[in-house]
C-alpha positions as CSV (number, residue, x, y, z in Angstrom):
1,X,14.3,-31.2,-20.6
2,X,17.5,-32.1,-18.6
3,X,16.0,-34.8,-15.6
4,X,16.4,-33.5,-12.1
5,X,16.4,-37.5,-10.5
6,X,20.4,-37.4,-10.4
7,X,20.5,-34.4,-8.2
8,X,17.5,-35.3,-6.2
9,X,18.9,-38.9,-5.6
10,X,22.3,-36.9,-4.6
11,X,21.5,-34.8,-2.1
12,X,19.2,-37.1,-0.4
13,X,22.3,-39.5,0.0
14,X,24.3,-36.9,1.2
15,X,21.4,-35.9,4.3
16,X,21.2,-39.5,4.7
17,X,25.1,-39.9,5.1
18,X,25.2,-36.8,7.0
19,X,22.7,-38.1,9.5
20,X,24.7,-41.3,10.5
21,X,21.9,-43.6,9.4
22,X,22.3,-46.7,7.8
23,X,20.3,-49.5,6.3
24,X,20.4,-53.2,7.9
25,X,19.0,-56.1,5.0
26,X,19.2,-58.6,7.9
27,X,15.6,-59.8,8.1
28,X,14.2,-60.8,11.8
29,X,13.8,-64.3,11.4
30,X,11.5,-66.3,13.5
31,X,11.1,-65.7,17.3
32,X,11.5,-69.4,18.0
33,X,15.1,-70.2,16.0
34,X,18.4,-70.7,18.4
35,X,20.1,-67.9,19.6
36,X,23.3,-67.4,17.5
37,X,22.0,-68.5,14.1
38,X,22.4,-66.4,11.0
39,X,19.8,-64.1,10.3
40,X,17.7,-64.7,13.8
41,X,16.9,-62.1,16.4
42,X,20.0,-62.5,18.4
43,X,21.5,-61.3,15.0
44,X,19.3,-58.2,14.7
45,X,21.8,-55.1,14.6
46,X,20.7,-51.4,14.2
47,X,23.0,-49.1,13.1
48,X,21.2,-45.7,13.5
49,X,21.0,-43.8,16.7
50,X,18.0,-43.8,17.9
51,X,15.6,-41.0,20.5
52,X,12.7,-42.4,22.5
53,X,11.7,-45.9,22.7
54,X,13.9,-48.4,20.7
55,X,11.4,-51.3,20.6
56,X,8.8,-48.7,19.0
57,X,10.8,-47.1,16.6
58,X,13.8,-49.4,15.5
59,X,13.9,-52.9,16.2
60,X,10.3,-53.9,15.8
61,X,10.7,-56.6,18.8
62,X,8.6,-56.2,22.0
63,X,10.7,-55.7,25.4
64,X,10.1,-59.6,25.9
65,X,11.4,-60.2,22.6
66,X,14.5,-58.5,23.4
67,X,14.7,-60.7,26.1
68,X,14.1,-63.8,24.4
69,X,16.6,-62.4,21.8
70,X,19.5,-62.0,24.5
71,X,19.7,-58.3,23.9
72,X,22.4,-57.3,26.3
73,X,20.4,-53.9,26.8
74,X,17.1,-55.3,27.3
75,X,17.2,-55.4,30.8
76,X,15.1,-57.8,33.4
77,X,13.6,-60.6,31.6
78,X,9.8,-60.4,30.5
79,X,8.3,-63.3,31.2
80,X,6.9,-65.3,27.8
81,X,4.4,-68.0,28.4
82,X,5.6,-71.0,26.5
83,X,3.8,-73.3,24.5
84,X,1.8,-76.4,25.9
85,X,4.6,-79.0,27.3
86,X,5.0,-82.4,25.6
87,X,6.6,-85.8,26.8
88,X,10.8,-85.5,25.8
89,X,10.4,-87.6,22.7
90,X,13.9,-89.8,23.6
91,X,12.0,-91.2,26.7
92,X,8.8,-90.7,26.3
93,X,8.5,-94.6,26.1
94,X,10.8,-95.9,28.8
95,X,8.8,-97.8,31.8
96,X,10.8,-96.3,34.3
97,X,11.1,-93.1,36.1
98,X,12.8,-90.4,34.9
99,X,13.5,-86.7,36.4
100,X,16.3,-84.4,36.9
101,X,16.9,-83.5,33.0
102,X,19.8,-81.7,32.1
103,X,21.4,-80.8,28.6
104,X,24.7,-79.3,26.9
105,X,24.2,-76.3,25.0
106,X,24.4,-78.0,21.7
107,X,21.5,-79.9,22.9
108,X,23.0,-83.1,21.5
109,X,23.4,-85.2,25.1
110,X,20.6,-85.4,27.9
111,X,21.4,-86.4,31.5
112,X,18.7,-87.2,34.0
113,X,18.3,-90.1,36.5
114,X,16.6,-92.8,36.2
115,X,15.2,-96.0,38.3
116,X,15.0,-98.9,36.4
117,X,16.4,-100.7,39.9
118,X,15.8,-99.6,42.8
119,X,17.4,-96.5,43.1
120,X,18.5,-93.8,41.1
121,X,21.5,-93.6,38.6
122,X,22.5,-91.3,36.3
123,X,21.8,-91.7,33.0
124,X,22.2,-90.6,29.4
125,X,20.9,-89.8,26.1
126,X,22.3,-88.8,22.7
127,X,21.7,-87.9,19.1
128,X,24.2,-87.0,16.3
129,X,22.7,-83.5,15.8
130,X,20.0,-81.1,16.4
131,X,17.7,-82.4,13.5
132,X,18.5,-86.2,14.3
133,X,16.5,-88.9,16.1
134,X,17.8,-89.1,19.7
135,X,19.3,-92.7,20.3
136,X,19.1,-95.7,22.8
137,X,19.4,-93.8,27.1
138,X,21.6,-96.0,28.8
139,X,23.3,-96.0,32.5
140,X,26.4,-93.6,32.7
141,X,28.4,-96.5,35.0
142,X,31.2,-93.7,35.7
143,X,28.5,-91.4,37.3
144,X,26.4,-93.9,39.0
145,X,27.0,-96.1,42.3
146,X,25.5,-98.4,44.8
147,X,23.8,-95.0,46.4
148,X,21.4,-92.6,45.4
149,X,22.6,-90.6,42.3
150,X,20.3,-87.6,41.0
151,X,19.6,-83.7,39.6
152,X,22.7,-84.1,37.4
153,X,24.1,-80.7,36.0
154,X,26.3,-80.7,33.1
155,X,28.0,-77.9,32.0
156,X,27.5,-76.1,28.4
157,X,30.5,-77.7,26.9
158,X,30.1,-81.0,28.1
159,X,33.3,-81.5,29.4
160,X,32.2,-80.9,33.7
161,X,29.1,-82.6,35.3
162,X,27.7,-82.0,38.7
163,X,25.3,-83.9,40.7
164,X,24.1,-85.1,44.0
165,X,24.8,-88.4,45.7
166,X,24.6,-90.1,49.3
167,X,27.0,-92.6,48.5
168,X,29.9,-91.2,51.2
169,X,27.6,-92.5,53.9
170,X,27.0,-89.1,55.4
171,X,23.9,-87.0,53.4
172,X,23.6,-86.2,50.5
173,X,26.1,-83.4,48.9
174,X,27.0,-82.3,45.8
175,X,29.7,-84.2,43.4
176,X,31.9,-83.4,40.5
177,X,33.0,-85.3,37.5
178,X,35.4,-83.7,34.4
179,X,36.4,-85.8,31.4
180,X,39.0,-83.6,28.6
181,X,36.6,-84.4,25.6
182,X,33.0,-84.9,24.9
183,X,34.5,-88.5,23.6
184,X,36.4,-89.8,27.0
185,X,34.9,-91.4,29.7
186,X,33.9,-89.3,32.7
187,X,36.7,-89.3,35.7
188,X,35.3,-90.9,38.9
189,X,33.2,-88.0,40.9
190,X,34.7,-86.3,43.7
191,X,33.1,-84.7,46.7
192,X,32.5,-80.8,46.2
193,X,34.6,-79.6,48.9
194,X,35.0,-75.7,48.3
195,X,32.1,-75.1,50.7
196,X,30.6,-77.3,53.5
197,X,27.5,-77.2,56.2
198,X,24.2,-78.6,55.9
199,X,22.7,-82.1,55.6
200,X,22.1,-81.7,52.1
201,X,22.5,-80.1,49.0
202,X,21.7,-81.1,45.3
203,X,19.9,-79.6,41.9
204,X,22.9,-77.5,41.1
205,X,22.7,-74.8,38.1
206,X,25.0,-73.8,36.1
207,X,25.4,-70.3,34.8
208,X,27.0,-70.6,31.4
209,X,30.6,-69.8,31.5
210,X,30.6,-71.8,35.1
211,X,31.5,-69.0,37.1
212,X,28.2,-69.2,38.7
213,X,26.3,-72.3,40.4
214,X,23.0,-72.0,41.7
215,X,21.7,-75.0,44.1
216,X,19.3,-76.3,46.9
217,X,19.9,-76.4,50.5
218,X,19.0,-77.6,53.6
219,X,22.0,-75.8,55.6
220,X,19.3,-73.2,56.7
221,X,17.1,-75.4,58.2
222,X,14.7,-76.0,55.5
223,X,15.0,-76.5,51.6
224,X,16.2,-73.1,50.2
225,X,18.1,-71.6,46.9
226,X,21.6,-70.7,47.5
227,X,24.0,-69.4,45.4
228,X,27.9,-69.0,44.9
229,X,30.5,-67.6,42.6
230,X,34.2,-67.9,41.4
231,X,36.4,-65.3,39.4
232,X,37.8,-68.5,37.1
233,X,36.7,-71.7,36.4
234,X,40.3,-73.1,38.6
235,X,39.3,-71.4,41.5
236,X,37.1,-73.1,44.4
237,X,33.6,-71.9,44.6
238,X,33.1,-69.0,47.3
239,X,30.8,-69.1,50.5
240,X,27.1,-70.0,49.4
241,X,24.5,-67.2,49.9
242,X,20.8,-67.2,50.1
243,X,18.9,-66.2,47.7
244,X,16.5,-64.1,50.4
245,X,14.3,-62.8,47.4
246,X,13.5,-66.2,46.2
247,X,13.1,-68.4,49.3
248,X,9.9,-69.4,51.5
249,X,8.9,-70.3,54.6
250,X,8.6,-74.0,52.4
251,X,10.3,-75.9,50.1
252,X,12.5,-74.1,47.4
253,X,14.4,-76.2,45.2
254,X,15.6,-77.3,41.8
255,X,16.7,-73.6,40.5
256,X,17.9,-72.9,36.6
257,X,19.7,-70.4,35.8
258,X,19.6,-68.8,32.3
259,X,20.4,-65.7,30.2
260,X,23.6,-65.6,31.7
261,X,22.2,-66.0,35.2
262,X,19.9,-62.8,35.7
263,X,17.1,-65.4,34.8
264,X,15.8,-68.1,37.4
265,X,13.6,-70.6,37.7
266,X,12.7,-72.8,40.4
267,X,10.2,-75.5,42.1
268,X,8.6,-74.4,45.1
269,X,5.7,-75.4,47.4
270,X,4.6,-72.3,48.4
271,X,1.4,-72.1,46.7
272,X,0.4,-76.1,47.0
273,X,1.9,-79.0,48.9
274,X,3.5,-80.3,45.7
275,X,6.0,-78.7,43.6
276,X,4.9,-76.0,41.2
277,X,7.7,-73.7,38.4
278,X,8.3,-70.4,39.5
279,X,10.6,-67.8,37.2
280,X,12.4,-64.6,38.5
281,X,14.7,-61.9,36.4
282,X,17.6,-59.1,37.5
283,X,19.5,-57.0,35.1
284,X,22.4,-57.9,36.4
285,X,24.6,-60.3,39.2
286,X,24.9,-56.8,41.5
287,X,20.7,-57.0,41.3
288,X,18.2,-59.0,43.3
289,X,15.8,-60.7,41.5
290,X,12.5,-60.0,41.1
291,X,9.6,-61.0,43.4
292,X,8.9,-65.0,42.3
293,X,5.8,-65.3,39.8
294,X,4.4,-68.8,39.3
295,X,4.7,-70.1,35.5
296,X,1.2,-71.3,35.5
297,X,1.5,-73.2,31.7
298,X,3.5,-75.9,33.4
299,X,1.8,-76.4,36.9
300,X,-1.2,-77.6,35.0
301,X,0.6,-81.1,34.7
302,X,0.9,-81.1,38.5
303,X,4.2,-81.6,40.6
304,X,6.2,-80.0,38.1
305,X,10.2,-79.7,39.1
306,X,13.9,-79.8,38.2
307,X,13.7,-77.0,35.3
308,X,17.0,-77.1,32.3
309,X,16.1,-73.8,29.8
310,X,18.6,-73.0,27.3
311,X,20.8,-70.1,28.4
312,X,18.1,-67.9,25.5
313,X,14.8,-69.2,27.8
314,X,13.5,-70.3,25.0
315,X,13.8,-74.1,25.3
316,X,12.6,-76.2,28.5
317,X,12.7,-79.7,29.8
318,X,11.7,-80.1,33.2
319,X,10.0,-83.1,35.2
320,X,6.8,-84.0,36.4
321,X,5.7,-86.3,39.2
322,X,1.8,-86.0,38.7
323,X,2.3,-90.2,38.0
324,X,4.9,-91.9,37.2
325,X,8.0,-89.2,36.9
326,X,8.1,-87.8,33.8
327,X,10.4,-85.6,31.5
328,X,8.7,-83.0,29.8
329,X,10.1,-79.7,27.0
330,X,8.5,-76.8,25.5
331,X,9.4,-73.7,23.4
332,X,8.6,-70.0,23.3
């Protein structure tokens, strides 16, 4: 008897071919790998078009998942509790303060400030790569002056740093600092001139590709989240605008922008007189973001502040002044 497999297997390639669909061997990976990597969920493609719900039927990832996983059609952010916080293991055993943490997207240089003195200096930590130990922090001299020096910001690439300083003699303002490779020395820090008013402004944020800066402010009259954009990284920054949706009657500050800034998240004292983390999503820059929700796994440590996520939001180091000042990470 002549087999009939051949011309069963046959035609059901043909309807298969016919239909459009196609068959994707890229496995998932785990939820908590870097964004980018081979064979993670950044990397998850499906080729087939697809009726009704995607996240039911095709990907197999929750709508948070797809957030997590930078899906540039997964719309707001769904907020995913991280796991419990732990002391930053390169100074978790340095006697001085520390707050303000701040990271390049490599992950392989941490910039916070630090007291050893009596006032704070910018300082720096570093490791060779993602899977080795983090070395000796020591004062960046090029950043750091007689004055106060704090909430550093550097960018993704390493090559432009931000931060706040008093050391004109008249408030503290935000200051810039560029150096053409992750191996020169930083330039001496200029005041950020492209926008002026208020007596202070510090805790800047950058949105990845530095075309958006997020920052504190008193210029309003109390401590409130501003914002400001530029078309190219050459052009000045625009006029700052509050973020109305975010901000209080009290103190808003310390904002982190991530997932290509439609992510936020922020110290506020709305709900307590110290600082608690609050996280807020958009679809898109021509959205407001969503109503402020309180992410309640790191207020537990008390007077928790200055958030750095990776531009995922899966990685966190933030601060906390419940003692002695603190840096703290966690993962999702």
């Amino acid at each position: 008897m002549t087999s009939v497999w051949p011309s069963l297997l046959a035609a059901w390639f043909a309807g298969l071919t016919a239909c459009g669909c196609s068959v994707d061997q890229r496995s998932l990976g785990s939820l908590g790998a870097p964004q980018g990597e081979a064979g993670t969920a950044a990397d998850v493609l499906v080729d087939a078009p697809v009726d009704g719900p995607v996240d039911a039927s095709v990907d197999g990832l929750t709508d948070s998942q797809d957030a997590l996983a930078g899906e540039a059609d997964a719309g707001p952010e769904i907020w995913v509790p991280f796991q419990p916080p732990s002391l930053h293991p390169a100074l978790a055993n340095l006697p001085a303060s520390q707050a303000d943490p701040t990271l390049t997207a490599d992950e392989l240089e941490l910039y916070f400030s630090s007291n050893p003195n009596t006032d704070y200096d910018i300082w720096l930590v570093q490791r060779a790569s993602s899977t080795a130990p983090w070395g000796t922090p020591a004062k960046v001299d090029q950043l750091s002056s007689t004055s106060l020096d704090e909430t550093p910001e550097v960018s993704a690439d390493g090559l432009t740093i931000y931060l706040a300083s008093d050391r004109a003699g008249a408030g503290e303002h935000l200051w810039v600092s560029h150096r053409a490779t992750r191996a020169d020395s930083w330039d001496t820090p200029v005041p950020v001139t492209d926008f002026v008013g208020g007596d202070k402004d510090l805790s800047p944020s950058l949105q990845r590709d530095q075309l958006m800066m997020a920052f504190a402010s008193l210029r309003g009259g109390d401590w409130d989240i501003y914002i400001t954009t530029r078309r190219l990284i050459t052009d000045p920054w625009g006029p700052p605008r509050a973020l109305s949706e975010l901000n209080s009657t009290a103190y808003d500050w310390d904002p982190a922008l991530y997932r290509g800034g439609n992510s936020i998240m922020f110290a506020s004292r709305r709900s307590n007189p110290l600082n608690s983390l609050f996280h807020a999503a958009r679809g898109s820059a021509a959205e407001s973001f969503s109503a402020p929700q309180e992410a309640t796994e790191f207020n537990v440590l008390g007077n928790a502040g200055d958030p750095w996520l990776s531009d995922d939001g899966r990685h966190i180091v933030f601060d906390s002044r419940g003692g002695p000042s603190k840096i703290y990470e966690a993962y999702r």
